[in-house]
PyMOL Python script that loads the backbone (N, CA, C, O; Angstrom):
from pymol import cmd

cmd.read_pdbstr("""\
ATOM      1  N   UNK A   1      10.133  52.639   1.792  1.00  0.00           N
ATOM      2  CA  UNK A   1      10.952  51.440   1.739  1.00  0.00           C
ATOM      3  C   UNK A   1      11.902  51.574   0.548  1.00  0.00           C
ATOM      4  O   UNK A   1      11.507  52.155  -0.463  1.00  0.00           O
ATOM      5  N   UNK A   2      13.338  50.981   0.630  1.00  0.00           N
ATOM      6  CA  UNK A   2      14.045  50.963  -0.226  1.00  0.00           C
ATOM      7  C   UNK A   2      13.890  49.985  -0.972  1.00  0.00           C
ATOM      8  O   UNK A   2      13.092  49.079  -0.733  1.00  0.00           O
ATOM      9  N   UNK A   3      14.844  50.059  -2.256  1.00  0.00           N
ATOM     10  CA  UNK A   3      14.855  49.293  -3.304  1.00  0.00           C
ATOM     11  C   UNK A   3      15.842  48.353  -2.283  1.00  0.00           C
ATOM     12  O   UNK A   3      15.619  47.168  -2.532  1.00  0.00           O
ATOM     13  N   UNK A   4      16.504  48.455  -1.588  1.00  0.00           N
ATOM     14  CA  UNK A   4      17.425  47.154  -1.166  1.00  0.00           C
ATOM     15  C   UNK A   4      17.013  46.744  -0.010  1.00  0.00           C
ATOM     16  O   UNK A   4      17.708  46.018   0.700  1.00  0.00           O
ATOM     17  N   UNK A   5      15.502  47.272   0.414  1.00  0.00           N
ATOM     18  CA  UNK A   5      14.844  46.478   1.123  1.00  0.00           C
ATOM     19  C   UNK A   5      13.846  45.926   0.903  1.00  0.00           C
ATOM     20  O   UNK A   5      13.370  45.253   1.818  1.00  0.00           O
ATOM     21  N   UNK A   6      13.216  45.989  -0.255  1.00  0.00           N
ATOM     22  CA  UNK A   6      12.512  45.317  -0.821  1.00  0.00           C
ATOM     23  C   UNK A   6      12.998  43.973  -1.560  1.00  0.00           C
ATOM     24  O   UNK A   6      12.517  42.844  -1.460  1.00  0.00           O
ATOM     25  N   UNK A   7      14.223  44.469  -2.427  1.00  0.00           N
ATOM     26  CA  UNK A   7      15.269  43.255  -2.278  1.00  0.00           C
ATOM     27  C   UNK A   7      15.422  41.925  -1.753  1.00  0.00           C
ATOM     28  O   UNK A   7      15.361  40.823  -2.300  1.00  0.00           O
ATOM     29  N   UNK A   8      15.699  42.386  -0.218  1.00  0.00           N
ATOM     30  CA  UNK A   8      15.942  41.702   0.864  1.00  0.00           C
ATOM     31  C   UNK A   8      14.420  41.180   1.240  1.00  0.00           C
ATOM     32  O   UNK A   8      14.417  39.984   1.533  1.00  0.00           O
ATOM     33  N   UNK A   9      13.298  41.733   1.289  1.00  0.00           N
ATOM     34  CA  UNK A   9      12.109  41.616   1.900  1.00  0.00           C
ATOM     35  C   UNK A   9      11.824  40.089   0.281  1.00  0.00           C
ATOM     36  O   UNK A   9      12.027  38.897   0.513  1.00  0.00           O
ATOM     37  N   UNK A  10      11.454  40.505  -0.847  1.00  0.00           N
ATOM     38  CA  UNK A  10      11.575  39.425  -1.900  1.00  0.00           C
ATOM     39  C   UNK A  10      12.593  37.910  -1.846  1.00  0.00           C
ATOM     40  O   UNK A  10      12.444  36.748  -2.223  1.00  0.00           O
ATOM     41  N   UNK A  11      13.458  38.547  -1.287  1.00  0.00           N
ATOM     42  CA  UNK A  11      14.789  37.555  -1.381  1.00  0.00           C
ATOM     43  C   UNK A  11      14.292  36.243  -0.164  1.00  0.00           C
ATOM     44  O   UNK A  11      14.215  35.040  -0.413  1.00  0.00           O
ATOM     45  N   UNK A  12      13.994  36.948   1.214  1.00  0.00           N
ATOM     46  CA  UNK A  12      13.570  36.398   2.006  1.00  0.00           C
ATOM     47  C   UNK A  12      12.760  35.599   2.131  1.00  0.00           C
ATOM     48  O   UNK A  12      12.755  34.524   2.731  1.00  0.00           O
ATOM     49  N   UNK A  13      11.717  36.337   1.302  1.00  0.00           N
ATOM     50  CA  UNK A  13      10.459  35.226   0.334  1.00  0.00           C
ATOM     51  C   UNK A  13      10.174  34.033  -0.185  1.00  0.00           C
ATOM     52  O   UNK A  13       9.402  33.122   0.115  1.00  0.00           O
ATOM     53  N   UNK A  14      11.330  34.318  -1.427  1.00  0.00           N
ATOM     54  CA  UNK A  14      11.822  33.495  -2.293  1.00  0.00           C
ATOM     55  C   UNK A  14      12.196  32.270  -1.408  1.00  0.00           C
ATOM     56  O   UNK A  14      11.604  31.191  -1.361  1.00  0.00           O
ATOM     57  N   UNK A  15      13.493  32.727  -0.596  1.00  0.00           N
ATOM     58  CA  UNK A  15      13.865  31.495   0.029  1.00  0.00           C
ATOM     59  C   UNK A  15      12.803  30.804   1.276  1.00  0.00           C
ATOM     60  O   UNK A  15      13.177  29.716   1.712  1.00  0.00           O
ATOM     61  N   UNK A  16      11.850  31.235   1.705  1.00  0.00           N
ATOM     62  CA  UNK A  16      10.931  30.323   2.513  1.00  0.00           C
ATOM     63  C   UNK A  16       9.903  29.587   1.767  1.00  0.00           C
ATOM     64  O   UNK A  16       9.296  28.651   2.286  1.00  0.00           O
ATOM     65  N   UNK A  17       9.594  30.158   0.025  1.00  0.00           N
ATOM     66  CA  UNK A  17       8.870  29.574  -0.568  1.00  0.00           C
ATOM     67  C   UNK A  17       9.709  28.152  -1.094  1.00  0.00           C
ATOM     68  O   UNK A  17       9.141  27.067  -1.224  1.00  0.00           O
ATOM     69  N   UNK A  18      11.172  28.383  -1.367  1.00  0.00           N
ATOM     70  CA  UNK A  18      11.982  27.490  -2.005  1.00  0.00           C
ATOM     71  C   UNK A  18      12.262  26.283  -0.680  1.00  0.00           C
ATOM     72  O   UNK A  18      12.310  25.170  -1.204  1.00  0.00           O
ATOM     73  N   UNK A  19      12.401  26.219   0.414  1.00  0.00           N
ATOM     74  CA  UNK A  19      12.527  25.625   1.660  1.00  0.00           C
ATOM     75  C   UNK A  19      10.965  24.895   1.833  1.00  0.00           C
ATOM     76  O   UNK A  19      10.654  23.835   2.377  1.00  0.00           O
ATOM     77  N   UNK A  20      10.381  25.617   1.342  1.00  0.00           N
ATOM     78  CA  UNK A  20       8.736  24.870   1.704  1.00  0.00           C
ATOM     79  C   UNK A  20       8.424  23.557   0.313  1.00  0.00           C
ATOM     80  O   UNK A  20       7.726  22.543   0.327  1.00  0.00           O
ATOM     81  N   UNK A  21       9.267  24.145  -0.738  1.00  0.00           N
ATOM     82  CA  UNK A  21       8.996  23.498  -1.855  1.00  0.00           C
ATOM     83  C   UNK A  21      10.098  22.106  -1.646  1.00  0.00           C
ATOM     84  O   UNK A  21       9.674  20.984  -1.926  1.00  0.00           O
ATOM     85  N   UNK A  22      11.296  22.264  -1.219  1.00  0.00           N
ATOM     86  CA  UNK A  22      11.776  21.473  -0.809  1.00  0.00           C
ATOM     87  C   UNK A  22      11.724  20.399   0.434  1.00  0.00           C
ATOM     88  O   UNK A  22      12.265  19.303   0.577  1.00  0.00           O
ATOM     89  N   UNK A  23      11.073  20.970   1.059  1.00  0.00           N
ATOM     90  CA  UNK A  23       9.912  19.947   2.153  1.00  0.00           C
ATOM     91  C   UNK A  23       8.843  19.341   1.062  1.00  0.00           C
ATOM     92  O   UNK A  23       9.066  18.227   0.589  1.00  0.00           O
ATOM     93  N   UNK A  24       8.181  19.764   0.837  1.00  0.00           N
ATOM     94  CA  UNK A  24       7.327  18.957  -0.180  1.00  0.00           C
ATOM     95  C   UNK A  24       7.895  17.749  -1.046  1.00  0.00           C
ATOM     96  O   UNK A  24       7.375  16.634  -1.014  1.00  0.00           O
ATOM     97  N   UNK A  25       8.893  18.033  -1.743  1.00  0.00           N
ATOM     98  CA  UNK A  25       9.611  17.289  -2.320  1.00  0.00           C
ATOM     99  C   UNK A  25       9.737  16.310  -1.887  1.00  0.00           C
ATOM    100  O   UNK A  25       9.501  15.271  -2.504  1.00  0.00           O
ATOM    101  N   UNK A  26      10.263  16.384  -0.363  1.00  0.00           N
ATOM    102  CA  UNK A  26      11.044  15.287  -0.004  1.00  0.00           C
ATOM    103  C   UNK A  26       9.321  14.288   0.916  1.00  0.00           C
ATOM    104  O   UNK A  26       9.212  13.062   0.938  1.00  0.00           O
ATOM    105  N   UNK A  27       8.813  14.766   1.211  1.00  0.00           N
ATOM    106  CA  UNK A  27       7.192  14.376   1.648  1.00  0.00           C
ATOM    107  C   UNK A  27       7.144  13.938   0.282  1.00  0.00           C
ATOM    108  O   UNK A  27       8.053  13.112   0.210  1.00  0.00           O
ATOM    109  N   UNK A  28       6.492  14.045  -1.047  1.00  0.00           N
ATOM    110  CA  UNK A  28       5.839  12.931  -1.638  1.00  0.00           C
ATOM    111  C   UNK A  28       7.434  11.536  -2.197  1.00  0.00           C
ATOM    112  O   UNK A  28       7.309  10.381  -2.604  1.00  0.00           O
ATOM    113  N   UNK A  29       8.935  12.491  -1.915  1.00  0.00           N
ATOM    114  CA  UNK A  29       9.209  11.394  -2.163  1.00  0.00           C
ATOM    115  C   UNK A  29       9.210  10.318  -1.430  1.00  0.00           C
ATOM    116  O   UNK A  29       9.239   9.225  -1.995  1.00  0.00           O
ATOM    117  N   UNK A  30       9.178  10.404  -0.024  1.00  0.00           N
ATOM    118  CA  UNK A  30       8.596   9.661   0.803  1.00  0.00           C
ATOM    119  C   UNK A  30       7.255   8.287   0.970  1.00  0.00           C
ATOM    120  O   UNK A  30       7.176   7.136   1.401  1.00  0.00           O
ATOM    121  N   UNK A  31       6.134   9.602   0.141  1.00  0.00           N
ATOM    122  CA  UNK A  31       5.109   9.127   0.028  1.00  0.00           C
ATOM    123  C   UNK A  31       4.790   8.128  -0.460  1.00  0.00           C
ATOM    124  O   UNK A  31       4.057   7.232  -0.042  1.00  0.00           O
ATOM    125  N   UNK A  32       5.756   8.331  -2.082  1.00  0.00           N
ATOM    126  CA  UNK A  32       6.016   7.276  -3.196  1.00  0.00           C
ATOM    127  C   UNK A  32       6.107   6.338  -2.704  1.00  0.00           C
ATOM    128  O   UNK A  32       5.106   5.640  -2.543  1.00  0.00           O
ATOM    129  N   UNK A  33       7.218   5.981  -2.310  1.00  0.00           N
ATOM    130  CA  UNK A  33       7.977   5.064  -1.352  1.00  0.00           C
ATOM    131  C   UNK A  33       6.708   4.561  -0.711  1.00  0.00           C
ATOM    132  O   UNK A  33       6.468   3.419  -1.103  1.00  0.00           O
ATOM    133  N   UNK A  34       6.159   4.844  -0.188  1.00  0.00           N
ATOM    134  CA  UNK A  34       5.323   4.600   0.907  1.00  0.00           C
ATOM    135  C   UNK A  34       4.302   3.354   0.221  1.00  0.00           C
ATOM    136  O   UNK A  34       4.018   2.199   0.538  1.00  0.00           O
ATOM    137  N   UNK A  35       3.956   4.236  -0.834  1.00  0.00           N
ATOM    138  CA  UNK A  35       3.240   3.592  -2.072  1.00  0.00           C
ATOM    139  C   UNK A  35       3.313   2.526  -2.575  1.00  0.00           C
ATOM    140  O   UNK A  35       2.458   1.694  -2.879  1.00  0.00           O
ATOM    141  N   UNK A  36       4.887   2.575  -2.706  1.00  0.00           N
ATOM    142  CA  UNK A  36       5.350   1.318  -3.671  1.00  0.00           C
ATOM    143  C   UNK A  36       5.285   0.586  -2.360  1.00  0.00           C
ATOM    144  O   UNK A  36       4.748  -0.463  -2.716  1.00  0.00           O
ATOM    145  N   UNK A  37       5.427   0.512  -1.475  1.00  0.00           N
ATOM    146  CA  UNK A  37       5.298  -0.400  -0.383  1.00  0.00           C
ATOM    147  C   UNK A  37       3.713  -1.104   0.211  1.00  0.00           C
ATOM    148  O   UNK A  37       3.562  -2.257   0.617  1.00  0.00           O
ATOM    149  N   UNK A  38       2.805  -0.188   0.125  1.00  0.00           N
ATOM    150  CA  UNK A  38       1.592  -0.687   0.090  1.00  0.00           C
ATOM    151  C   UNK A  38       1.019  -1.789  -1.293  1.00  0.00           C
ATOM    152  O   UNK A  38       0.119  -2.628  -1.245  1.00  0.00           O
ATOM    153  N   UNK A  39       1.905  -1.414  -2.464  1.00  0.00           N
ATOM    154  CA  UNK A  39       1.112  -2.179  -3.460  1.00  0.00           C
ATOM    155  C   UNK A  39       2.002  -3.288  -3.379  1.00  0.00           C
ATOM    156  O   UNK A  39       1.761  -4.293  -4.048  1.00  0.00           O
ATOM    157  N   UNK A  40       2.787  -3.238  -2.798  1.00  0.00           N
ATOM    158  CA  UNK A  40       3.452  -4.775  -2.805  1.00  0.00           C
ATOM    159  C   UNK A  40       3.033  -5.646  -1.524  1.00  0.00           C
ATOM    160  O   UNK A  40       3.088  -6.870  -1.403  1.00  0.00           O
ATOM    161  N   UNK A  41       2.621  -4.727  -0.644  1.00  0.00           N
ATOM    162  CA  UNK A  41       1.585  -5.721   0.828  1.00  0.00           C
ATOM    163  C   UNK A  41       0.347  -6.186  -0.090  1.00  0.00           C
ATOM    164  O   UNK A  41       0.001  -7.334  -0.370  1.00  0.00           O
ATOM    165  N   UNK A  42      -0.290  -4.801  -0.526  1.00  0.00           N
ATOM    166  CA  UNK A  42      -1.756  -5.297  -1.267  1.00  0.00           C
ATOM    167  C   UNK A  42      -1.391  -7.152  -2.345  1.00  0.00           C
ATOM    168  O   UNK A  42      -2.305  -7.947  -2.561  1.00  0.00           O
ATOM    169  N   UNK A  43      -0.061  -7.370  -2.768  1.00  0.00           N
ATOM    170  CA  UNK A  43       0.112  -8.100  -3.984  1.00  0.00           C
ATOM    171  C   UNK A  43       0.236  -9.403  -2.895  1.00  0.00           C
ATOM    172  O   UNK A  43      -0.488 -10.361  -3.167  1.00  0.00           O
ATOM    173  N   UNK A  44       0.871  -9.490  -1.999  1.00  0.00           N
ATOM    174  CA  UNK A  44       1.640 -10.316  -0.744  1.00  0.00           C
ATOM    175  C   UNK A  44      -0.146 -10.748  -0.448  1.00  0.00           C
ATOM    176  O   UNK A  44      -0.539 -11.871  -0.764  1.00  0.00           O
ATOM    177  N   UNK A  45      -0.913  -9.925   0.055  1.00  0.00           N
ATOM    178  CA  UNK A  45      -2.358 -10.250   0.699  1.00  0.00           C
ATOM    179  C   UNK A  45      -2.895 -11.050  -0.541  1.00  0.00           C
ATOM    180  O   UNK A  45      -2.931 -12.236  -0.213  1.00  0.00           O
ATOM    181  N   UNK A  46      -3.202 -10.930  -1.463  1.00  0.00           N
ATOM    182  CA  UNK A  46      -3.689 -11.349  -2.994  1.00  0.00           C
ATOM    183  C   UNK A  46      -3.862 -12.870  -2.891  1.00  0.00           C
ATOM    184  O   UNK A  46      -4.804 -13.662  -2.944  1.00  0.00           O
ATOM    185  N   UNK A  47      -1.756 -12.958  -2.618  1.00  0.00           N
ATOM    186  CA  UNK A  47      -1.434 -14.160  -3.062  1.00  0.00           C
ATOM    187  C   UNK A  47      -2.068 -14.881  -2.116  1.00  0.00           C
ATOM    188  O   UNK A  47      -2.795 -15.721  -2.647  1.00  0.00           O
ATOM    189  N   UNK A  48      -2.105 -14.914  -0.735  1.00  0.00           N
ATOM    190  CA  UNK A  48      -2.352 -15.387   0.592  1.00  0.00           C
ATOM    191  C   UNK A  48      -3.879 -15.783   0.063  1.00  0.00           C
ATOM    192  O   UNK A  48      -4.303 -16.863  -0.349  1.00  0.00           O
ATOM    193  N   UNK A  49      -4.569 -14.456   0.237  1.00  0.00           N
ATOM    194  CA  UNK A  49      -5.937 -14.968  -0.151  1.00  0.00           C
ATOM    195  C   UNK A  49      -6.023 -15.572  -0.996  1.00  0.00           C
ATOM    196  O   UNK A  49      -6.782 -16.380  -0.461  1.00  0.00           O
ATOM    197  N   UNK A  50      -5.869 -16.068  -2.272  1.00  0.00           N
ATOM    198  CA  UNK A  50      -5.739 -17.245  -2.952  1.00  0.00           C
ATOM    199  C   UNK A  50      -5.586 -18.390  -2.969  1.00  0.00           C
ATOM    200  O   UNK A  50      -6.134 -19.317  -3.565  1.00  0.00           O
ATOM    201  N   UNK A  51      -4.193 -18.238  -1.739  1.00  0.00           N
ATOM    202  CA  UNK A  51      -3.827 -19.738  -1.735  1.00  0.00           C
ATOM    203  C   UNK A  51      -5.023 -20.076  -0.544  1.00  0.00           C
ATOM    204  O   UNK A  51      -5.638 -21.133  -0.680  1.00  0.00           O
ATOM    205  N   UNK A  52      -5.278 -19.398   0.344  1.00  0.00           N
ATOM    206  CA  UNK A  52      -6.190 -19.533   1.100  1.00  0.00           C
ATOM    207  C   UNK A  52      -7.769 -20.306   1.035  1.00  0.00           C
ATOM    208  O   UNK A  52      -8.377 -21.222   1.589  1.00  0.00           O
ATOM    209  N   UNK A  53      -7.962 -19.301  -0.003  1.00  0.00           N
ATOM    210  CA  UNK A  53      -9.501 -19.935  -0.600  1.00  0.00           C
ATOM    211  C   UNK A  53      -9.292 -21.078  -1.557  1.00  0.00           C
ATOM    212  O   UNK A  53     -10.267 -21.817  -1.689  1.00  0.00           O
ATOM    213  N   UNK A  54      -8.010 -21.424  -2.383  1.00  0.00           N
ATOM    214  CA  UNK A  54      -7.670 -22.479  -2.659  1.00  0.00           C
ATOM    215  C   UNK A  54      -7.314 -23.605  -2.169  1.00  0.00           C
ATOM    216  O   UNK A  54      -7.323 -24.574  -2.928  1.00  0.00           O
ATOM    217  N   UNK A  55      -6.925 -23.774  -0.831  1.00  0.00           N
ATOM    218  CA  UNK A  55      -7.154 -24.527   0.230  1.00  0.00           C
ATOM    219  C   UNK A  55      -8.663 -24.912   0.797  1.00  0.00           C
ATOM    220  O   UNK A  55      -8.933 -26.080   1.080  1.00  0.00           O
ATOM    221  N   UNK A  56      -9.463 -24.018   0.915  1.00  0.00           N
ATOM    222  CA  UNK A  56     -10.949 -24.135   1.206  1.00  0.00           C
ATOM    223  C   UNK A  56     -11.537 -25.107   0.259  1.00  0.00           C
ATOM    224  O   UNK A  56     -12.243 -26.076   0.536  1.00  0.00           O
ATOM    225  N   UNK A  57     -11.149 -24.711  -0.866  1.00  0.00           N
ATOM    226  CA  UNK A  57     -11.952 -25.163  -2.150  1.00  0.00           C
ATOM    227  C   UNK A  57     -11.635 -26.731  -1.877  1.00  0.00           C
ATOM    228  O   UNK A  57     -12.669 -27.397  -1.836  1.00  0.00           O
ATOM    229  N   UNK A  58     -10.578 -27.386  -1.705  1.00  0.00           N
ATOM    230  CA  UNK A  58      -9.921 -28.393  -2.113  1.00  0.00           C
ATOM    231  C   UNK A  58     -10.130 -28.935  -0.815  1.00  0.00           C
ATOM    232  O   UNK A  58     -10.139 -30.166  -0.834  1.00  0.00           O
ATOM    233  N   UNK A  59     -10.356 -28.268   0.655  1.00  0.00           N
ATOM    234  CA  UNK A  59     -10.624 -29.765   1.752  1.00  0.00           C
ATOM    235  C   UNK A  59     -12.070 -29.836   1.631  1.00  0.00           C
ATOM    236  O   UNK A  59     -12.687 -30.674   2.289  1.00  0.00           O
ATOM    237  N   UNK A  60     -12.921 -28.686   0.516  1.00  0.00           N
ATOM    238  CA  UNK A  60     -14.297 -28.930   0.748  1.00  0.00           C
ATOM    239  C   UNK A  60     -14.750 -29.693  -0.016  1.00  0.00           C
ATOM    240  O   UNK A  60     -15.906 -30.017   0.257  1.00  0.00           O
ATOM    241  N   UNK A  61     -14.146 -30.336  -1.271  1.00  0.00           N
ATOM    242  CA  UNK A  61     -14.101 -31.199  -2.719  1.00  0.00           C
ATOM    243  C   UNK A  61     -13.948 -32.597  -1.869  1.00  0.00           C
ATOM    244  O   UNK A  61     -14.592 -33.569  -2.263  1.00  0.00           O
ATOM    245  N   UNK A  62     -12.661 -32.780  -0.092  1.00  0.00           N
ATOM    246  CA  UNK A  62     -11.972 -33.721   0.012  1.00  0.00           C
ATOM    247  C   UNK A  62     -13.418 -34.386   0.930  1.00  0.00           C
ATOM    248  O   UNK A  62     -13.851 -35.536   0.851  1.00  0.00           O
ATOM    249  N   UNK A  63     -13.930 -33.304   1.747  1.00  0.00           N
ATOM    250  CA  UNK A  63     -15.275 -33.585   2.663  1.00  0.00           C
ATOM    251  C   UNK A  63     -16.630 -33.507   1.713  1.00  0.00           C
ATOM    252  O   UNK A  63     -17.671 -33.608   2.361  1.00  0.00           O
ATOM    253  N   UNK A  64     -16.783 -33.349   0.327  1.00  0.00           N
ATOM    254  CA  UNK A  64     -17.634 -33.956  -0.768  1.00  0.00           C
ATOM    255  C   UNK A  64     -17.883 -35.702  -0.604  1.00  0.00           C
ATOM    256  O   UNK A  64     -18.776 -36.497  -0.315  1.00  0.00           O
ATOM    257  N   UNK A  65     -16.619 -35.678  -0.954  1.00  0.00           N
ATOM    258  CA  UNK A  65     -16.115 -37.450  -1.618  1.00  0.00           C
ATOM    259  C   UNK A  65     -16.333 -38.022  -0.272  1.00  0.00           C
ATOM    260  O   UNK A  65     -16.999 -39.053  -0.374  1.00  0.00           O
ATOM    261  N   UNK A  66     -15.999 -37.721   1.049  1.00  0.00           N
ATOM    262  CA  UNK A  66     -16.287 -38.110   1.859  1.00  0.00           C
ATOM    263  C   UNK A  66     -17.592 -38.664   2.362  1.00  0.00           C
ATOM    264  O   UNK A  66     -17.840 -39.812   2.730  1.00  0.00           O
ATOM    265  N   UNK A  67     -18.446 -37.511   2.296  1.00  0.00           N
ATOM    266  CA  UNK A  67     -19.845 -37.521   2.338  1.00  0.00           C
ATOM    267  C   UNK A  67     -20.258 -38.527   1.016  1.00  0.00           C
ATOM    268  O   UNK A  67     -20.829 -39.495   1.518  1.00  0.00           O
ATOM    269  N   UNK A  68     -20.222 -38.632   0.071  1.00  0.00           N
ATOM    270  CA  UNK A  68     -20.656 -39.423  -0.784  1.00  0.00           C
ATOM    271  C   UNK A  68     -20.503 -40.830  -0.818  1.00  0.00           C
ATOM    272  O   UNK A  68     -21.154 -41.650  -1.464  1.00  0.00           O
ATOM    273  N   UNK A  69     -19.120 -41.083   0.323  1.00  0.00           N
ATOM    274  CA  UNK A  69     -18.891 -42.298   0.074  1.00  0.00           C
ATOM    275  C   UNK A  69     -19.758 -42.980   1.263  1.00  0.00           C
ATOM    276  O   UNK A  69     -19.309 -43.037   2.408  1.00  0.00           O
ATOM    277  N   UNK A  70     -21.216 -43.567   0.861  1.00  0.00           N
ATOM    278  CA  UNK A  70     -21.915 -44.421   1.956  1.00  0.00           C
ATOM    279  C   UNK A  70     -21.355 -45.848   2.822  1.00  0.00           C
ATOM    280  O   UNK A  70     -21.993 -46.514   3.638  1.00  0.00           O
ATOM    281  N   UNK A  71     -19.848 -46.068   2.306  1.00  0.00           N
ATOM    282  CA  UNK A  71     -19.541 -47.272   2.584  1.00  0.00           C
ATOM    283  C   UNK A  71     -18.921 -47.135   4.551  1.00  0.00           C
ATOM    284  O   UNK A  71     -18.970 -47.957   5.466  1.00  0.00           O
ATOM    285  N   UNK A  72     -18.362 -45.612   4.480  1.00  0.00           N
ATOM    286  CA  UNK A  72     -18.157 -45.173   5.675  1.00  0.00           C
ATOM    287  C   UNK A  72     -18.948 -44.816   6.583  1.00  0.00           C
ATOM    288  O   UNK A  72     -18.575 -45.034   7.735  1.00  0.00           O
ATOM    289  N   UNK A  73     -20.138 -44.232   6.394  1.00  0.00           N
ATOM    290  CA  UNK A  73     -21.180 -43.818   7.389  1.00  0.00           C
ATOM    291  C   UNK A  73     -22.211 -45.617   7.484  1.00  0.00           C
ATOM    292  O   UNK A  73     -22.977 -46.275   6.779  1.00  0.00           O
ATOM    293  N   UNK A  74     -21.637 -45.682   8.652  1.00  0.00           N
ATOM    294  CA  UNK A  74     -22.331 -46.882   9.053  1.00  0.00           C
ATOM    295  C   UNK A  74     -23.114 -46.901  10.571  1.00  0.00           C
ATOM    296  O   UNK A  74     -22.620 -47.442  11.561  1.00  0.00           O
ATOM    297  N   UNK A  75     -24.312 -46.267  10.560  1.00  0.00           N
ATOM    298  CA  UNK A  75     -25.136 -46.224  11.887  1.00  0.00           C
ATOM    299  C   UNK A  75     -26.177 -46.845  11.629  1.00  0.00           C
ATOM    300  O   UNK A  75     -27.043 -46.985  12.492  1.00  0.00           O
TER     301      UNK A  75
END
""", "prot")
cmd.dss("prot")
cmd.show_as("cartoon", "prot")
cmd.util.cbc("prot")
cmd.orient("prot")
């Protein structure tokens, strides 16, 4: 084998390793992305569940007072 086919045989290399590295690249920049998009659903779900169980809390405080008040249960 020649020196200017070894060259060429390296060169060839180079550039499928550099093409693979540049797929990669563009995959986690993607990924990122992807990322920053899940932690802002995860933050969106948070709030929901909060206000959610904060709603629970507060018609179950409203059906407390209810129950306590004997002036309404009249059987």
């Amino acid at each position: 084998m020649t020196d200017s086919e070894k060259l060429d045989l390296l060169l060839e290399k180079v550039t499928g390793i550099n093409e693979k590295v540049n797929a990669l690249d563009e995959k986690i920049t993607v990924l990122e992305k992807d990322i920053v998009d899940v932690k802002a659903d995860l933050r969106r779900l948070q709030r929901d569940a909060d206000f959610i169980l904060d709603e629970v809390e507060r018609v179950h405080g409203i059906l407390d007072e209810h129950k306590a008040d004997k002036a309404v249960h009249t059987a």
